[in-house]
C-alpha positions in Angstrom: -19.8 -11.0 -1.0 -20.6 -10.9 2.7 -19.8 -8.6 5.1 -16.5 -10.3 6.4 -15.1 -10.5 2.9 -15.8 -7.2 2.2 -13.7 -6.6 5.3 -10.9 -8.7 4.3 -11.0 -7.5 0.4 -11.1 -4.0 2.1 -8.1 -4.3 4.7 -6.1 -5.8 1.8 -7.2 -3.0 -0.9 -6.3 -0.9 2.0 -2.9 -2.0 2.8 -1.8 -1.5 -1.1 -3.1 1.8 -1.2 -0.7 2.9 1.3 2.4 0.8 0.2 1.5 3.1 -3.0 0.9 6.4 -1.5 3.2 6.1 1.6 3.1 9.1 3.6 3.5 10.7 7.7 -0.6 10.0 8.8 -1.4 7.7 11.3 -3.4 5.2 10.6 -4.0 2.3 12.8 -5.8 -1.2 11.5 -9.2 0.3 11.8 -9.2 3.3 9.9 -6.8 1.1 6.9 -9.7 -1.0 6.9 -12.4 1.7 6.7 -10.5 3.3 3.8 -9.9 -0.1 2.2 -13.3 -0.7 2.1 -15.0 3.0 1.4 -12.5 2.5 -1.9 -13.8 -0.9 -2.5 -17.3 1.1 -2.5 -16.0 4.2 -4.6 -14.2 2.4 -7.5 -16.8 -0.2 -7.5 -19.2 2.7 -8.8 -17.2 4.8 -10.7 -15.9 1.4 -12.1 -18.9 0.2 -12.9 -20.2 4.1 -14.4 -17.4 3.9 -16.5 -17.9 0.2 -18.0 -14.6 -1.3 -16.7 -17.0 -3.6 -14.2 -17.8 -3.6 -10.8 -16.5 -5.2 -7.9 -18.0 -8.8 -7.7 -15.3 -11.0 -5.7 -12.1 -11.9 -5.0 -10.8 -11.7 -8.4 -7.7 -9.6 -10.0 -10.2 -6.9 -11.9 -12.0 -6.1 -8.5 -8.9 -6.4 -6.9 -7.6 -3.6 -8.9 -10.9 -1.7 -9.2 -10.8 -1.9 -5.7 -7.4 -0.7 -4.7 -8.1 2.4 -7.5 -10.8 3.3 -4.8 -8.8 3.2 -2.0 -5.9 5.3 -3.2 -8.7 8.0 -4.3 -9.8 7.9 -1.0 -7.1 7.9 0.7 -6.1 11.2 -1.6 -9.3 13.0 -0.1 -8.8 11.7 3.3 -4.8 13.5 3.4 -6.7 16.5 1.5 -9.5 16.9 3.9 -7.2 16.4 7.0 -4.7 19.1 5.8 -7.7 21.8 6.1 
């Protein structure tokens, strides 16, 4: 994938992960973005370590692989911003 679909796939993996962790931080286009695509990343490896697969496109296994990542990071993002 190239680097705009990985920011599309990433805004969009984003997005879900805070319809499903909701919460009060403040988190403007950019940074949803960043931690839809650092998630992309992050369950693409520890997808791929575990043998469900990797992210490889737009598909509905990366998809969810994808939006897995992104609500882990977005757990350690509200964790390391409480500190």
């Amino acid at each position: 994938m190239g680097i705009i679909s990985w920011i599309v796939f990433g805004l969009l993996a984003g997005i879900l992960a805070k319809f499903v962790m909701p919460g009060e931080d403040g988190g403007g286009f950019i940074r949803t973005t960043f931690l839809g695509v650092a998630g992309a990343m992050v369950g693409g490896f520890i997808g791929t370590r575990l043998g469900f697969g990797d992210v490889t496109g737009f598909n509905v296994r990366s998809f969810a692989i994808a939006i897995a990542g992104a609500v882990a990071v977005l757990w350690a993002y509200r964790r390391l911003k409480k500190s």
